[in-house]
N, C-alpha and C positions, 0 to 999 in steps of 0.2 A: 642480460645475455649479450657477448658480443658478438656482433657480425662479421665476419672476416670473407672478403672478396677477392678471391683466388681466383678467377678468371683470367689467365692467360691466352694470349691471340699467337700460340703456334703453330706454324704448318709440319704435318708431316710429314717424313722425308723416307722414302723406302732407302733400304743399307743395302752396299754391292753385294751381290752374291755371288761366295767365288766358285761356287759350282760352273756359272758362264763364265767368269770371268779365265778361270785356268783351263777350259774346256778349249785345245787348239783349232777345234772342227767348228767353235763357232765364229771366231777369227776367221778363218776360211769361210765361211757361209756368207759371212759379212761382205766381203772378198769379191763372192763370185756374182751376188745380189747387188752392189754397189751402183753398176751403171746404169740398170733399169730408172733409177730417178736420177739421173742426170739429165737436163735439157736436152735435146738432138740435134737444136742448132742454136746456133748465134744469132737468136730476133733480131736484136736491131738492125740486120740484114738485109733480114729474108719476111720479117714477121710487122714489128711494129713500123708503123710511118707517123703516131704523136707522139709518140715517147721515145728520148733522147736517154743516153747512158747519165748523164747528171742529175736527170729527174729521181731514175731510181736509188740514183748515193744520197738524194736526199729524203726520199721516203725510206730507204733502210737505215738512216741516221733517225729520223724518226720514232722506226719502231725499235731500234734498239736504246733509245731515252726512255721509249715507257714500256721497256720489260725491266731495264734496269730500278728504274722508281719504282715498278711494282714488285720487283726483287723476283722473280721469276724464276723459274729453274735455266741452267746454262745450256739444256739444249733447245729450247722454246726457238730463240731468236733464229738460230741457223738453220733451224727446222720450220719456222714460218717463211724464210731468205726462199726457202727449196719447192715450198709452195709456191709462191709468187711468180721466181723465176718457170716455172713448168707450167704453170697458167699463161705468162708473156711469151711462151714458144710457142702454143699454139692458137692461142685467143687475140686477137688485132685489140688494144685497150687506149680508151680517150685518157690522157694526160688527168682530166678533171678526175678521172674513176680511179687515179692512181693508189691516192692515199686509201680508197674506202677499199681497195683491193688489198692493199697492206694489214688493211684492218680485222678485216676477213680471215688473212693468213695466220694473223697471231691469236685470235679467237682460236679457229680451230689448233694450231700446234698447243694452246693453252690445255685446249682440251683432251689431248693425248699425252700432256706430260706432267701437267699440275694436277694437285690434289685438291686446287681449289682452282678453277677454269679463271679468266677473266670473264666479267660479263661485258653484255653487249652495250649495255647503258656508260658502263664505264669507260669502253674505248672510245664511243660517240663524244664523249666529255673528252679524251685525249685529241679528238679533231674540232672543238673549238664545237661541237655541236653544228657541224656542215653536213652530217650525212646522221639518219636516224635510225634507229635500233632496228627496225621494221626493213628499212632500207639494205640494213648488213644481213639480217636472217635470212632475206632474199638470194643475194648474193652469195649466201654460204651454200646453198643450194645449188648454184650453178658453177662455183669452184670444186665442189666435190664433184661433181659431172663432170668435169674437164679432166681433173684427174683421175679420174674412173674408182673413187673412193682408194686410192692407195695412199693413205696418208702415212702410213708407218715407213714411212722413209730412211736409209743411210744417211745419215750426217757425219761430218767427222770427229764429235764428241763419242759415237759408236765408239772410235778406234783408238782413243786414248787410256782407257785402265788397258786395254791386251798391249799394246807398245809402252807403257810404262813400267809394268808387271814383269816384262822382260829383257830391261834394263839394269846396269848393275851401280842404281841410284841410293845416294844415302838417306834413309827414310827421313830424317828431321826436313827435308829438301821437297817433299813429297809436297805436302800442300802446295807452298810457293810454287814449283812448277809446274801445276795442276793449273791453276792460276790463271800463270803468263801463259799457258798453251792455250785455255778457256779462250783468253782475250783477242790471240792473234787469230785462232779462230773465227772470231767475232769483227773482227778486221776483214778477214778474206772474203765474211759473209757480206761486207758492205761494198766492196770492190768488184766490179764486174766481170774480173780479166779471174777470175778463179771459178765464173761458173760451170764453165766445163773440167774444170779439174776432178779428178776423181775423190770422194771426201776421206780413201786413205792416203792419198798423196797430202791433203791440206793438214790432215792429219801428224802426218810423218814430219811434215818440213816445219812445223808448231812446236811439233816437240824435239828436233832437232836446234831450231831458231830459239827454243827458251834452253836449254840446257848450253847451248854456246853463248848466249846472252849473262848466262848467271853462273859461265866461268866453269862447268862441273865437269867438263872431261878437260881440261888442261892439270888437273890435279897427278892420281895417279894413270899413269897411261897404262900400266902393266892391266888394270882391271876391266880395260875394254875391248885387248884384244885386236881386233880391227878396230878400224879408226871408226868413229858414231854414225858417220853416214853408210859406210856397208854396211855396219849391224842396223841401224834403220831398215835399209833397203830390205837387209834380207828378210826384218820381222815380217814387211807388205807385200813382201815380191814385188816390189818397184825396182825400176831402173834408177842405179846411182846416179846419173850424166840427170835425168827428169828431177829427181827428189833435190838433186844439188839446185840448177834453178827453180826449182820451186819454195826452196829454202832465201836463195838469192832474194827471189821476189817479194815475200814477207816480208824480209826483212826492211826492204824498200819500202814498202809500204808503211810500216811502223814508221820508220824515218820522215818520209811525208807526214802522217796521222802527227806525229811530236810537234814539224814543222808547223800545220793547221794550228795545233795548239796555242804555239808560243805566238804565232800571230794577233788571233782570235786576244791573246791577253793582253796584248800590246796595243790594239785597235781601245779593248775596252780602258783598258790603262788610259789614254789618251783623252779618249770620251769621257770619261767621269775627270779628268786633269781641267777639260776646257769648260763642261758644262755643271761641274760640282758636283757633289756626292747625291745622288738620284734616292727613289726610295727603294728602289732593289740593294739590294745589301752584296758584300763582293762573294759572298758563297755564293748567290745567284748568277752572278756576272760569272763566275769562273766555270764555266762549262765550254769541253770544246766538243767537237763534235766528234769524238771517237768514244770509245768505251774507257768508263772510267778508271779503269785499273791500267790505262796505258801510261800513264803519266811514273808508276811505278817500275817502269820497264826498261833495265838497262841494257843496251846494246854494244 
């Protein structure tokens, strides 16, 4: 008799449904619900006195390496970014408690958007085992407190199937821009200067910024009408003069994030030139610290 061992390790993936998705009153809901999870101020201000704006580019460079390696769903990361940030408005936090705070954050987003959570043991191992499983259960306990249990938060992965749904994009184009919207996203969430931004504005200017990036309205112009940034605006009810710097600023950022890169390769380029080929291999060496789909992003 033969044995055959069919066991595949798939996750499954709920499919859009376009009952929401064409429904314009949940677009609006989105809309009006939005700023409830926005910060209320600018901590580093008002709020923290050990923790610097760098500490946190580097704990959300961080957790966006191990959502990535753990293949995650795409709204996990922006969605733990939104925790974190609304715990450092109003909670004073030591520099030391940063990362286990970070850790906390993706645990629970894990738990509201994957069908398989991250566990606790497993993130403990992505901190090098500095902080213990017992140690985060604890803390999960008193971040939900702070946020008074409202974790189903707007992010601006929300507002991407309603703005792209209402574009007059040519479907073969769909994924790829789906994409590069993901990623700038994924950018803004590591950038500090977007946490008060509203997440349909980060939204808007993502998919603006990838659709001018990848050339799709200098084609036919007859098909859009108004130029993509009114029709932007008008899908969010944003202001064009906001949504334009906003778009501005992404784009800036990608530009720096590119910049990070080619350095980071060039450092290690050099290092492995002077002290010889090490046992890390260059697929390891070549990581920069932006989201890995940036490096496919043409601007």
């Amino acid at each position: 008799m033969e044995l055959l061992c069919l066991e595949m390790d798939t996750i499954l993936r709920a499919r859009p449904d376009p009952n929401i998705l064409c429904d314009d009153r949940v677009l609006q809901s989105l809309l009006t619900i939005e700023e409830r999870f926005i910060p209320q101020c600018s901590y580093f201000k008002c709020v923290q006195k050990d923790i610097q704006p760098f500490m946190r580019r580097m704990v959300a460079t961080w957790m966006l390496e191990v959502c990535e390696e753990q293949k995650c769903e795409e709204e996990v990361f922006p969605l733990a970014m939104n925790y974190l940030d609304r715990f450092l408005a109003v909670v004073p936090t030591r520099k030391c408690d940063l990362q286990l705070l970070g850790a906390v954050c993706m645990f629970l987003a894990s738990k509201l958007k994957e069908t398989r959570p991250l566990t606790a043991d497993k993130l403990c191992i992505y901190t090098d085992n500095s902080i213990r499983p017992q140690e985060l259960l604890e803390w999960e306990l008193v971040v939900l407190g702070k946020l008074k249990w409202n974790l189903a938060a707007v992010t601006p992965n929300d507002f991407i199937e309603h703005i792209v749904r209402k574009l007059p994009l040519p479907k073969d184009k769909l994924a790829l821009i789906r994409k590069h919207v993901q990623t700038f996203i994924a950018l803004c969430a590591t950038d500090f200067n977007f946490t008060m931004y509203p997440p349909s504005m980060i939204a808007t200017g993502s998919v603006g910024a990838a659709i001018c990036g990848l050339q799709l309205d200098s084609g036919d112009q007859s098909q859009w009408g108004d130029s993509l940034t009114d029709l932007l605006a008008k899908i969010t009810n944003t202001e064009v003069d906001c949504l334009k710097e906003c778009q501005e600023q992404i784009e800036r950022v990608l530009v720096s994030s590119l910049r990070e890169g080619r350095q980071q390769q060039q450092q290690q380029h050099q290092q492995q030139v002077q002290h010889g080929p090490s046992s890390k291999t260059m697929d390891e060496l070549d990581q920069s610290s932006t989201p890995t789909d940036v490096r496919d992003i043409n601007l």
